[in-house]
KOLMARSE-378532 format. One record per residue: residue number from 0; residue in three letters; x, y, z of N, C-alpha, C in turn. Coordinates in steps of 0.02 Angstrom, whole numbers. Layout:
<pts>
[NUM 'ala' [X Y Z] [X Y Z] [X Y Z]]
...
</pts>
This chain:
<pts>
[0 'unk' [419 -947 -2261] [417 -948 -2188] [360 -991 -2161]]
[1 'unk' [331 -1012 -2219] [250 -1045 -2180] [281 -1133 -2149]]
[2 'unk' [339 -1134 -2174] [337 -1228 -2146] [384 -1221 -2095]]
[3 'unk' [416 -1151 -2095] [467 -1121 -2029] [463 -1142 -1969]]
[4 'unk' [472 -1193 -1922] [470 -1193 -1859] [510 -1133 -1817]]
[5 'unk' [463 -1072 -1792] [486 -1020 -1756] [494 -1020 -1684]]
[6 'unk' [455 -1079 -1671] [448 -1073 -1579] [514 -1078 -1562]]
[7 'unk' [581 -1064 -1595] [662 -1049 -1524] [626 -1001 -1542]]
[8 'unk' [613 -957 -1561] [623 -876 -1556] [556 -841 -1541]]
[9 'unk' [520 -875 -1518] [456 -854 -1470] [447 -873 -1424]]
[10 'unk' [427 -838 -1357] [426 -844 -1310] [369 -803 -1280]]
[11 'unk' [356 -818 -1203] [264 -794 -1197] [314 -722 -1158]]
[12 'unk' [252 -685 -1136] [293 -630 -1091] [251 -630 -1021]]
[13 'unk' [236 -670 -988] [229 -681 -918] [307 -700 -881]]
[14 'unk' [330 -626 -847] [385 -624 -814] [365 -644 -745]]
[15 'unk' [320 -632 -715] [319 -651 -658] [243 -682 -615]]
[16 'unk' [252 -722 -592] [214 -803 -600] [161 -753 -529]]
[17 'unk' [169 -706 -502] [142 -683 -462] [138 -737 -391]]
[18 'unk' [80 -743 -320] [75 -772 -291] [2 -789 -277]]
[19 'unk' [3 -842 -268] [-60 -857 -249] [-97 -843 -150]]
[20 'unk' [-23 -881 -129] [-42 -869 -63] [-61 -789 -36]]
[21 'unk' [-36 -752 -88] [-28 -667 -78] [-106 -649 -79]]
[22 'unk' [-114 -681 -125] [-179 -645 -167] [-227 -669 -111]]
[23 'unk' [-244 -746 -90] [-280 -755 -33] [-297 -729 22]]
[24 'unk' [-223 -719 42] [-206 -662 127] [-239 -619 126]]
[25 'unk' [-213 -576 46] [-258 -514 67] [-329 -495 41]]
[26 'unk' [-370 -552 45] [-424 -540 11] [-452 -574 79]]
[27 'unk' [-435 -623 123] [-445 -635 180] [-457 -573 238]]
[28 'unk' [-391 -548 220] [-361 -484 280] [-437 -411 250]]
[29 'unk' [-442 -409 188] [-476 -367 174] [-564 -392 190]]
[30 'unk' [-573 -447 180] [-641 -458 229] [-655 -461 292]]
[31 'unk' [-592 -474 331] [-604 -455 411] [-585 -383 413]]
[32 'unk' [-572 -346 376] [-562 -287 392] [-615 -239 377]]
[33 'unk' [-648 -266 345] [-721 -240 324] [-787 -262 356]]
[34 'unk' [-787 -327 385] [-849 -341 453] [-810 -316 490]]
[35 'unk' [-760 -292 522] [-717 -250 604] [-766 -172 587]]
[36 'unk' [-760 -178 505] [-788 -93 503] [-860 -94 532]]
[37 'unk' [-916 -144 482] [-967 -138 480] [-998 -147 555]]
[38 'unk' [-952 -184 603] [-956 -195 672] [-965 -145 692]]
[39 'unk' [-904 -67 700] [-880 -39 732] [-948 8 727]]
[40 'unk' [-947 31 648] [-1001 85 628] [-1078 84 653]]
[41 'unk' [-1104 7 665] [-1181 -4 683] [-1169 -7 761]]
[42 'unk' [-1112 -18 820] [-1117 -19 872] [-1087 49 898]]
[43 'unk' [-1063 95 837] [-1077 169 863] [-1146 194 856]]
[44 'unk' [-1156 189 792] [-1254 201 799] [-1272 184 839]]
[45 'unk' [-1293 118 866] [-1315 114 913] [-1310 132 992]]
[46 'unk' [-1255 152 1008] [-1218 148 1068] [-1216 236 1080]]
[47 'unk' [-1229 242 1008] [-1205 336 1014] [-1119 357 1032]]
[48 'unk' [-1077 314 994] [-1028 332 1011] [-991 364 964]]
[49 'unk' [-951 421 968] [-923 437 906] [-857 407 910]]
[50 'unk' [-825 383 966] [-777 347 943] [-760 292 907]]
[51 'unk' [-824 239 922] [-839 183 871] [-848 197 801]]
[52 'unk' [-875 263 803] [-901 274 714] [-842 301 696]]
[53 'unk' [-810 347 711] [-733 378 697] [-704 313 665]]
[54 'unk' [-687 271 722] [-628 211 701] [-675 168 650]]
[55 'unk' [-721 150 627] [-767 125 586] [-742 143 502]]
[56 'unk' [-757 243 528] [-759 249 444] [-682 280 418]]
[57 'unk' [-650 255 479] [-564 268 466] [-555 192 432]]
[58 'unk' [-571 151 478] [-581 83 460] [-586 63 380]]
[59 'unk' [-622 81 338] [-649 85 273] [-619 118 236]]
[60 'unk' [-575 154 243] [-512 172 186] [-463 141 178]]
[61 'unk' [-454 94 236] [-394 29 261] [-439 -22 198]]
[62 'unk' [-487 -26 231] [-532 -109 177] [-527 -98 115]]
[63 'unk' [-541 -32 86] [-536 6 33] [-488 -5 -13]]
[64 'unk' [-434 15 19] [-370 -6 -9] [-306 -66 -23]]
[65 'unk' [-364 -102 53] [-324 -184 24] [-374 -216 -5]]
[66 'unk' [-443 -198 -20] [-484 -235 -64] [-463 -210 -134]]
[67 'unk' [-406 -130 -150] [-395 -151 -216] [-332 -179 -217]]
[68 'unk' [-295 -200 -161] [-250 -247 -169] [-259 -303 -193]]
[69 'unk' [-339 -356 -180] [-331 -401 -183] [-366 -408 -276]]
[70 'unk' [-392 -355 -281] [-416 -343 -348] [-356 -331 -401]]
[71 'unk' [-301 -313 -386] [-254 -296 -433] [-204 -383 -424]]
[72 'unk' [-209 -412 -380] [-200 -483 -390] [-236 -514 -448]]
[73 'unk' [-306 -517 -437] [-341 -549 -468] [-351 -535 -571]]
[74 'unk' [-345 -465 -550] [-356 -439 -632] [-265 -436 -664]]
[75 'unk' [-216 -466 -625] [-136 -472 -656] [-162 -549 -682]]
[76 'unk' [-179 -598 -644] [-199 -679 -643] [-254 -681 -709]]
[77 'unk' [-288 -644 -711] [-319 -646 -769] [-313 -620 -823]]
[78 'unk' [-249 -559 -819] [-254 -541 -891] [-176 -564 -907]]
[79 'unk' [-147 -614 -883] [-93 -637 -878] [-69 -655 -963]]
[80 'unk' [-101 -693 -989] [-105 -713 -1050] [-114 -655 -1112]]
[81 'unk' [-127 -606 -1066] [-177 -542 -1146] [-98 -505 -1179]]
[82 'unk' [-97 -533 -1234] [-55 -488 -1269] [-36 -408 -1274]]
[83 'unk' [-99 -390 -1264] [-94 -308 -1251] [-36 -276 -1205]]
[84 'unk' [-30 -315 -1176] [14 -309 -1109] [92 -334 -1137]]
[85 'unk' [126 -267 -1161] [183 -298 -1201] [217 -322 -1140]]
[86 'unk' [233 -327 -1076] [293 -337 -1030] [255 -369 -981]]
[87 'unk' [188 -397 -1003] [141 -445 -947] [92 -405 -886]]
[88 'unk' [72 -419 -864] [34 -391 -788] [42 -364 -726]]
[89 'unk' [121 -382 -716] [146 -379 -648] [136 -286 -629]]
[90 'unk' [145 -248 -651] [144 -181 -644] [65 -182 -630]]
[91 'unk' [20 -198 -655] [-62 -173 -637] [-48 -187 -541]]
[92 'unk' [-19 -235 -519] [-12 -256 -440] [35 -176 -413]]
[93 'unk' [86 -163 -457] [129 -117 -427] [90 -52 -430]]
[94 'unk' [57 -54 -479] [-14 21 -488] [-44 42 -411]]
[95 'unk' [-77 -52 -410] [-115 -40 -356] [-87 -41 -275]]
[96 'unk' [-36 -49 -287] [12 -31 -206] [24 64 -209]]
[97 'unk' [50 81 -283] [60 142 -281] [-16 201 -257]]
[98 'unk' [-68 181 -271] [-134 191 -263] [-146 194 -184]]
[99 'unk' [-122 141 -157] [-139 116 -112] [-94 150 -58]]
[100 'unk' [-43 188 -96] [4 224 -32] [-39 303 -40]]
[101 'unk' [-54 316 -87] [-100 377 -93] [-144 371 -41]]
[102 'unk' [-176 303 -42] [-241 303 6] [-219 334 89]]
[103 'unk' [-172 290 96] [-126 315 149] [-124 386 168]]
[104 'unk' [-90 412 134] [-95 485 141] [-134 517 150]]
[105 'unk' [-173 492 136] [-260 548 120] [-268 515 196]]
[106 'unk' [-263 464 216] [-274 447 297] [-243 468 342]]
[107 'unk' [-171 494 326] [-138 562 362] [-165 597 370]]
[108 'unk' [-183 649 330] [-215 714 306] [-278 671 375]]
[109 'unk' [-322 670 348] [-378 663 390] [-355 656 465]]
[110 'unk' [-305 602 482] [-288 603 540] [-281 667 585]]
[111 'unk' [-237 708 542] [-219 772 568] [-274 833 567]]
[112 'unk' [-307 842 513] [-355 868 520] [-404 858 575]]
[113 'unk' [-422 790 608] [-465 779 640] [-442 809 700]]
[114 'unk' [-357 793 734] [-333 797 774] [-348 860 789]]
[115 'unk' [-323 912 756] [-318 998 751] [-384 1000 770]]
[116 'unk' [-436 978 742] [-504 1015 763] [-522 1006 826]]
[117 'unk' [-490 930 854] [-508 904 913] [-453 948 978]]
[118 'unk' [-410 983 954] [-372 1018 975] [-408 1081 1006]]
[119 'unk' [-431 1116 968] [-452 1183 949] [-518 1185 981]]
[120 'unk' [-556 1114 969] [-622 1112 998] [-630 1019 1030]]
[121 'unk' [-592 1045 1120] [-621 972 1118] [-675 961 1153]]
[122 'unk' [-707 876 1150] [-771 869 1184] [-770 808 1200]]
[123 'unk' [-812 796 1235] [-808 744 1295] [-787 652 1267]]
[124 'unk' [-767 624 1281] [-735 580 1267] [-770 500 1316]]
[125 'unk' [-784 464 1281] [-825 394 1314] [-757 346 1326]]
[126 'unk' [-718 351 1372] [-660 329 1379] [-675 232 1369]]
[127 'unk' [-700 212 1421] [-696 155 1434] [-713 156 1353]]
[128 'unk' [-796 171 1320] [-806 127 1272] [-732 123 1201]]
[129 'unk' [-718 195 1203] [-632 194 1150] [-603 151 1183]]
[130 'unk' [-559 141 1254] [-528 71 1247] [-535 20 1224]]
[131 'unk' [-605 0 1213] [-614 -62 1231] [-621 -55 1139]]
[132 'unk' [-631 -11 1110] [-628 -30 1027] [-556 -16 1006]]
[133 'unk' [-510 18 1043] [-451 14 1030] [-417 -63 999]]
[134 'unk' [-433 -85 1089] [-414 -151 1092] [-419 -210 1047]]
[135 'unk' [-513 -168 1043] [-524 -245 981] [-498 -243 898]]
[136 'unk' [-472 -168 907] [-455 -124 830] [-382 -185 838]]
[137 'unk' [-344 -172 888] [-258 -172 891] [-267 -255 871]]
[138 'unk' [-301 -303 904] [-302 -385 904] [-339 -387 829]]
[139 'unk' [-390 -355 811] [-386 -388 709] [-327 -354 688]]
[140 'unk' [-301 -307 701] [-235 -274 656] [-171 -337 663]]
[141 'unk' [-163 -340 705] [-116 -402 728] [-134 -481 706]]
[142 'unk' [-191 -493 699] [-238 -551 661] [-195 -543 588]]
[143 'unk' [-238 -491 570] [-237 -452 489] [-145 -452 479]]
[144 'unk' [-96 -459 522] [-38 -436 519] [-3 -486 504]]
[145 'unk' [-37 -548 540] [12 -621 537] [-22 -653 476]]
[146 'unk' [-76 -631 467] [-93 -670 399] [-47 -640 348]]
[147 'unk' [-49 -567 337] [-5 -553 270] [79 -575 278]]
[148 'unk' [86 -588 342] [169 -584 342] [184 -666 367]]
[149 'unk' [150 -700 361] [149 -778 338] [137 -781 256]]
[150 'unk' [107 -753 234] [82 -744 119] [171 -724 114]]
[151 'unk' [202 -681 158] [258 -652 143] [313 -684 123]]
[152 'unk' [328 -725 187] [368 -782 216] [357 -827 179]]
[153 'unk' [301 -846 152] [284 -925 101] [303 -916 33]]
[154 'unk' [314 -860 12] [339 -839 -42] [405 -817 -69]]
[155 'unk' [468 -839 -105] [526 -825 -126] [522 -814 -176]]
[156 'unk' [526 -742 -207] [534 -749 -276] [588 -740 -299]]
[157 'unk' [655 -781 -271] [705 -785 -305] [683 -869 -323]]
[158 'unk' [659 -899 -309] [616 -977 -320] [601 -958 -402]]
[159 'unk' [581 -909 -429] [550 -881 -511] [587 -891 -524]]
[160 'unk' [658 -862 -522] [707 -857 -580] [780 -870 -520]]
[161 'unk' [831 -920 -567] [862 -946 -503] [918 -889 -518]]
[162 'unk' [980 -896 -473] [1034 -849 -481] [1087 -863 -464]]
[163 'unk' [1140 -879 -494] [1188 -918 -477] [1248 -867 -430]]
[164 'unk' [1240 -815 -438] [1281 -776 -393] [1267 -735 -360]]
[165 'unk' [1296 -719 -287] [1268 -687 -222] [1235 -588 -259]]
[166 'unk' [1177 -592 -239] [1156 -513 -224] [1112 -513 -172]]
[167 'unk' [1124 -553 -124] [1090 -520 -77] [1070 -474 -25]]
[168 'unk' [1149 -432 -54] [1108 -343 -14] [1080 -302 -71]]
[169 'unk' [1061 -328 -134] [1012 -305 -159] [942 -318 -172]]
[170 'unk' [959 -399 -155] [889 -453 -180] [799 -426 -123]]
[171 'unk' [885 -424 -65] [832 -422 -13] [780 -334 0]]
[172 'unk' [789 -302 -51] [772 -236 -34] [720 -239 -115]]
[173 'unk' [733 -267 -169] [695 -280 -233] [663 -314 -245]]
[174 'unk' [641 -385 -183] [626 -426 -199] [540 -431 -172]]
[175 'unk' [533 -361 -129] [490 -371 -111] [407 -383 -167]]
[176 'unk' [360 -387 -151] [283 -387 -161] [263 -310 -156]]
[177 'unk' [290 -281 -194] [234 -199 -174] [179 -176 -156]]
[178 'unk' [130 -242 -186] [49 -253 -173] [48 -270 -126]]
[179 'unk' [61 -302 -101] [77 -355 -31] [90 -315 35]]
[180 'unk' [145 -281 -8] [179 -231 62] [148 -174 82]]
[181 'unk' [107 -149 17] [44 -76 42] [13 -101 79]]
[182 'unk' [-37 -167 57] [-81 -176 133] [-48 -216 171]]
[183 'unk' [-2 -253 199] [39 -239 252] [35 -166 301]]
[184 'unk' [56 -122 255] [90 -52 295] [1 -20 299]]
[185 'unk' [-58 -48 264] [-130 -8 276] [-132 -39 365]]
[186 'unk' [-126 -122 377] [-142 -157 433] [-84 -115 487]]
[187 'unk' [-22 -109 472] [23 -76 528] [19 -15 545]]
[188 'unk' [-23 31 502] [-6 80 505] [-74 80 581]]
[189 'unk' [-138 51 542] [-187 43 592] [-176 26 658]]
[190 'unk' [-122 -32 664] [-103 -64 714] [-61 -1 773]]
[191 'unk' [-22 32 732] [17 79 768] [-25 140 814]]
[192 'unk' [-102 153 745] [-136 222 790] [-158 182 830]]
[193 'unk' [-184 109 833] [-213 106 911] [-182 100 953]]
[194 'unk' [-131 55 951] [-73 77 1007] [-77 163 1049]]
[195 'unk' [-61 193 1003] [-39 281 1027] [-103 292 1046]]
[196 'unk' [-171 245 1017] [-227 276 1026] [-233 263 1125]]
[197 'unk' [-241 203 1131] [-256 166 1192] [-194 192 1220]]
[198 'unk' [-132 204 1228] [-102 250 1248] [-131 319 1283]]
[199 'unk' [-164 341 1227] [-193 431 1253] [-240 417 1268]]
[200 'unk' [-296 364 1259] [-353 350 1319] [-366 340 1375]]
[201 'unk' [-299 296 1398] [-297 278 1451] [-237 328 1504]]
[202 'unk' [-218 393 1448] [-194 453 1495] [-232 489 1513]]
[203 'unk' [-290 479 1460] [-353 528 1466] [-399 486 1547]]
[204 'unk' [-390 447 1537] [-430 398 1592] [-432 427 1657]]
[205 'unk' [-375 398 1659] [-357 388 1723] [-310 468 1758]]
[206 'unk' [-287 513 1720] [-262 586 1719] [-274 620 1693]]
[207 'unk' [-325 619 1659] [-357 688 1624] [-335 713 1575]]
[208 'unk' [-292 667 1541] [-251 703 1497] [-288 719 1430]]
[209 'unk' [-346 764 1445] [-386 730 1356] [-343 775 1296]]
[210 'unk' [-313 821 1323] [-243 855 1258] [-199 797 1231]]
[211 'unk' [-201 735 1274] [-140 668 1256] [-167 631 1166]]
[212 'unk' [-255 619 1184] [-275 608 1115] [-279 635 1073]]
[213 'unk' [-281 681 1054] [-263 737 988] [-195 735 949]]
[214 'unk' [-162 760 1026] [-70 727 1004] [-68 666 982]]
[215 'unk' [-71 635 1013] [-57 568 987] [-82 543 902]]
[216 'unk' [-128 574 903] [-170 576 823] [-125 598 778]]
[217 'unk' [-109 644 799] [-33 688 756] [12 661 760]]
[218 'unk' [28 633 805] [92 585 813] [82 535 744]]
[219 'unk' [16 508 771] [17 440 721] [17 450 654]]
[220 'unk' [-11 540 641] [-11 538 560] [52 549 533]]
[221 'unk' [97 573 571] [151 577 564] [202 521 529]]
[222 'unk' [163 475 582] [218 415 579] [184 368 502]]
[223 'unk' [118 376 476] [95 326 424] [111 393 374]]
[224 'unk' [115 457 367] [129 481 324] [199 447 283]]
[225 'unk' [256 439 345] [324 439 305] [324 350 289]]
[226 'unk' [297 313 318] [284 263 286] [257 259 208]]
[227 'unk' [203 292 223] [161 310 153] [199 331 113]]
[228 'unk' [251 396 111] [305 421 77] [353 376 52]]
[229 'unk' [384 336 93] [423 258 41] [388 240 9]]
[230 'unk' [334 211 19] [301 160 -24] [279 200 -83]]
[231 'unk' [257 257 -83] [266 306 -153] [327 313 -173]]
[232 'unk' [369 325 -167] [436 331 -195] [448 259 -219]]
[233 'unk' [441 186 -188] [485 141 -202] [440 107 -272]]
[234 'unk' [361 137 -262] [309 91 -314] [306 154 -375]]
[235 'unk' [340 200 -362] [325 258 -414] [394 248 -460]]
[236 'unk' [435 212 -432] [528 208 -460] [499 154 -513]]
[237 'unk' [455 94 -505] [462 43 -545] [408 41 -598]]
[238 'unk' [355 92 -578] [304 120 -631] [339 173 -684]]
[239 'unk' [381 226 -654] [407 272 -701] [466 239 -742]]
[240 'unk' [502 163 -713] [562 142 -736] [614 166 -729]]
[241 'unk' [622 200 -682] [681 210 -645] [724 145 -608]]
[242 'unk' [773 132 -655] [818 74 -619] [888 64 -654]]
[243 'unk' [897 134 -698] [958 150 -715] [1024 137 -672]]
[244 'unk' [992 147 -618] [1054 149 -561] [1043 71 -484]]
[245 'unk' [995 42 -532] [1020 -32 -509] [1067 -74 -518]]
[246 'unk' [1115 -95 -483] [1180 -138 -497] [1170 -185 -549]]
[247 'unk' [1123 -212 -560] [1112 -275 -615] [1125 -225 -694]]
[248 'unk' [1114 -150 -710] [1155 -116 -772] [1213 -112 -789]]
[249 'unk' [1260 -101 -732] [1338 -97 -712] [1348 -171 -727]]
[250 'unk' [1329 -233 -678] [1327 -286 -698] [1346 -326 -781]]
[251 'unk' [1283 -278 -826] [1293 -305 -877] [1328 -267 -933]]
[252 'unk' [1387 -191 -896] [1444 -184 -930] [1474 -225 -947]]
[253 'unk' [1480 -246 -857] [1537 -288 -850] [1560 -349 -879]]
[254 'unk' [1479 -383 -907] [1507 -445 -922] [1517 -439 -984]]
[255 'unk' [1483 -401 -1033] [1525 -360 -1116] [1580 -346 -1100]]
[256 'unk' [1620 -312 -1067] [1684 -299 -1060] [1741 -349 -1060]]
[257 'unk' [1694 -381 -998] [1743 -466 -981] [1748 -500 -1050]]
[258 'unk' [1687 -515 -1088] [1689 -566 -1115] [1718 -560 -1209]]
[259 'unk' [1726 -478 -1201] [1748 -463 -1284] [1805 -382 -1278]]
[260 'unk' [1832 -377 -1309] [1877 -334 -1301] [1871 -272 -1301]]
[261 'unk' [1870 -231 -1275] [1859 -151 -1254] [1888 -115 -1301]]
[262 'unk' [1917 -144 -1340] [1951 -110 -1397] [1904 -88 -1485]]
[263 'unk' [1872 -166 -1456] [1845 -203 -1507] [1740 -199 -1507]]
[264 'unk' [1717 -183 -1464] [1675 -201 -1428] [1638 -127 -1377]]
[265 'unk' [1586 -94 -1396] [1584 -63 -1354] [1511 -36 -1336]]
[266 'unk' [1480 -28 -1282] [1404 -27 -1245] [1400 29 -1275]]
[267 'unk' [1347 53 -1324] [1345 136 -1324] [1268 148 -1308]]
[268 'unk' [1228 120 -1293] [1169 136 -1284] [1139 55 -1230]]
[269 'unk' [1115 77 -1189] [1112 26 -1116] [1030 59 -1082]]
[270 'unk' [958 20 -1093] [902 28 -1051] [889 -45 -1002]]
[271 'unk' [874 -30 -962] [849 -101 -917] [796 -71 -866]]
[272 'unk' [739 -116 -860] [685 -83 -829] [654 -183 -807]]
[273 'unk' [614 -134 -743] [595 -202 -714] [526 -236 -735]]
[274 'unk' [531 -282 -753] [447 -323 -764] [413 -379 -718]]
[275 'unk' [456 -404 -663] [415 -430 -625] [474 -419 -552]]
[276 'unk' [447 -441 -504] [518 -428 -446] [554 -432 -435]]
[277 'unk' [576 -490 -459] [660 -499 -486] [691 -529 -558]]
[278 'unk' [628 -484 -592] [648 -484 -668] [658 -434 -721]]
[279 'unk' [717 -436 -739] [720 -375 -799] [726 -385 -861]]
[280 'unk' [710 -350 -899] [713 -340 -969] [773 -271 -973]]
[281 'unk' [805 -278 -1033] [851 -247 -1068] [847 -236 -1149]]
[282 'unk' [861 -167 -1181] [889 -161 -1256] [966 -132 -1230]]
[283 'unk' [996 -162 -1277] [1067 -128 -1293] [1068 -133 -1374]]
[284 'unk' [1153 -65 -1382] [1171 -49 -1433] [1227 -74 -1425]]
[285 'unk' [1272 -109 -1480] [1346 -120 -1464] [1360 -93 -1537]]
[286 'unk' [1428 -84 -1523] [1473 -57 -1581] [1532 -93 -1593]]
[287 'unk' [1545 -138 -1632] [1593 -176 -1641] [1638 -189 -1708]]
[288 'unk' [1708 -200 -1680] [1746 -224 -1745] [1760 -300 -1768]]
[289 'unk' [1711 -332 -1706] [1725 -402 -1696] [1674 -434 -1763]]
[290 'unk' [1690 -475 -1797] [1614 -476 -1827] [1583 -565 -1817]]
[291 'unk' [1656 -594 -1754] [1585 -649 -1743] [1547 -644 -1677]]
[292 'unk' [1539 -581 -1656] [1468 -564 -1613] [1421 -581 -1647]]
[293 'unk' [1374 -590 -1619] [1324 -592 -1643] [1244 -574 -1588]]
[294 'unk' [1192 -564 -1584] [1148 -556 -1561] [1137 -610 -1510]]
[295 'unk' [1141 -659 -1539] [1157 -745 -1493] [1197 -769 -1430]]
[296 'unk' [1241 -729 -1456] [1319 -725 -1436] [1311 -686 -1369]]
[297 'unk' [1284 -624 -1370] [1290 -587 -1323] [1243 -604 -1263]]
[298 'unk' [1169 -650 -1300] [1111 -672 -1242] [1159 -732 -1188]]
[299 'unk' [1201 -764 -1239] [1233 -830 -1211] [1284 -793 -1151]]
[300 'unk' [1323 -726 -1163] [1361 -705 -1108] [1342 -684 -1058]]
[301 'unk' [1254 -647 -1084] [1213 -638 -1004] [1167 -663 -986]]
[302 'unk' [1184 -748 -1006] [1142 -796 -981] [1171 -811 -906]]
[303 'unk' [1211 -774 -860] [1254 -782 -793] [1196 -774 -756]]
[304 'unk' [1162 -694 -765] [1109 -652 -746] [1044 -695 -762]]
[305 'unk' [1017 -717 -715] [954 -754 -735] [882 -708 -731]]
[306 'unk' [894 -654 -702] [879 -591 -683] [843 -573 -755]]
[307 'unk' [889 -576 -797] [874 -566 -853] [834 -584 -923]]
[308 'unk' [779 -585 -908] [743 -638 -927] [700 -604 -1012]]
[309 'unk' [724 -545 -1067] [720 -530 -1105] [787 -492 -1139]]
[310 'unk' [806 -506 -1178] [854 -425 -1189] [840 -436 -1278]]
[311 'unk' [857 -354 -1277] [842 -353 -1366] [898 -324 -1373]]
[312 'unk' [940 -347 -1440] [1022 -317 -1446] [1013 -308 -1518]]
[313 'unk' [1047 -233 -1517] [1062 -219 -1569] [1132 -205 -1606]]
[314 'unk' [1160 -213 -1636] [1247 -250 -1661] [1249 -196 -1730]]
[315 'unk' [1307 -144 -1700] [1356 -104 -1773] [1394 -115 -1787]]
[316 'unk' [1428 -140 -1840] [1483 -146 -1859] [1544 -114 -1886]]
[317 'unk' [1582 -101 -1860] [1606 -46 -1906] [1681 -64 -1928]]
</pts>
């Protein structure tokens, strides 16, 4: 084997080329989101406001969590090459979105907690100065918003791996950036409490409504909780490998079926799990009476699926 030329049958395992523009955005979005904090926190000290310091050190679980967004970019880009990594890097990015919807939650929880106490015990409220940090909260969230969802837009990762036939009422729901899309949903979620926030300030303002800001607090945790809840479910499906029941499995009955005889030919053991966003890996078992299948044979029939960018086959004969 030493004068063997092996390179057909090696191949690297970087499935997915990641983004660059991604990684920028949010390492951009996560430094203005971190001077908005350090702003907010020294001109409540100073000012004596607790509304400035509130939105400050709410502020810093947002920075928190898209600064390990932009860190789980950076450490996929670098350990891109490390063998250790039998199926490549792309999952350390999906870790840190899954992480990152946790963070979320825990920013519910607090939301509501704060709300209830402010419920139970409220106290006097510096209206004008909360608007006016509302405001400047809502215009970086919206800053912070068009930057990630321009990284979004600049990026196709059906451009990775091409596809010669239509899935696009699936492409478009799998194709996303998970990393990408947590801090996305950290900047919207922010974007949304100031809205409801400057909402209940300015009921509080101008009508007294100071019961409107509490609610509204609850409102808002409400609303980033069930956000937070997808994005755990959708980054927890592709960490645990749940994708049994993605069409691209059925898919690749179908094209064993099509392409060799059901008589002759048969799937008895079928895994497919995802390694980059619109890339999968596969093992199968076949059982056959055919005997010019071959291992070759079968990559060449689901070479249709470009999707498919590993499979390991295993061939019985009987």
């Amino acid at each position: 084997m030493n004068n063997t030329n092996l390179s057909e049958w090696i191949h690297d395992h970087i499935f997915d080329e990641g983004s660059e523009a991604a990684e920028k955005s949010t390492r951009t979005v996560m430094w203005i989101t971190a001077v908005m904090m350090l702003v907010e926190i020294v001109a409540g000290w100073w000012f004596n406001s607790m509304a400035l310091l509130a939105d400050g050190w709410h502020m810093s679980s947002h920075a928190l969590a898209i600064g390990l967004s932009a860190l789980a970019y950076n450490a996929a880009r670098r350990y891109a090459n490390d063998a250790r990594f039998a199926f490549g890097t792309w999952k350390l990015e999906v870790l840190a979105g899954f992480t990152s919807a946790i963070f979320l939650l825990g920013v519910a929880v607090m939301m509501v907690v704060g709300s209830v106490e402010r419920l139970l015990s409220p106290g006097p409220i510096h209206y004008q100065e909360a608007v006016i940090v509302g405001v400047l909260g809502l215009v970086v969230n919206l800053v912070c918003a068009w930057v990630l969802g321009h990284a979004h837009h600049g990026h196709h990762p059906s451009d990775d791996h091409g596809h010669p036939h239509d899935h696009a009422h699936d492409q478009n729901a799998q194709q996303h950036d998970l990393n990408l899309k947590s801090a996305y949903m950290h900047v919207i979620a922010d974007a949304a409490t100031s809205v409801l926030a400057i909402v209940a300030l300015v009921g509080g303002w101008f009508y007294g409504w100071s019961w409107l800001d509490p609610v509204m607090g609850i409102v808002g945790a409400v609303l980033v909780a069930v956000w937070a809840k997808d994005l755990v479910k959708e980054t927890a499906k592709v960490l645990l490998d749940r994708e049994m029941d993605h069409p691209v499995v059925e898919e690749i009955r179908q094209v064993i079926a099509a392409e060799n005889s059901s008589d002759a030919t048969r799937v008895t053991d079928l895994h497919v799990w995802r390694v980059g966003k619109n890339a999968y890996t596969c093992a199968m078992s076949l059982v056959t009476r055919d005997h010019a299948i071959t291992a070759q044979s079968i990559r060449q029939q689901l070479a249709v699926h470009k999707e498919i960018v590993h499979a390991t086959i295993e061939i019985h004969r009987i």
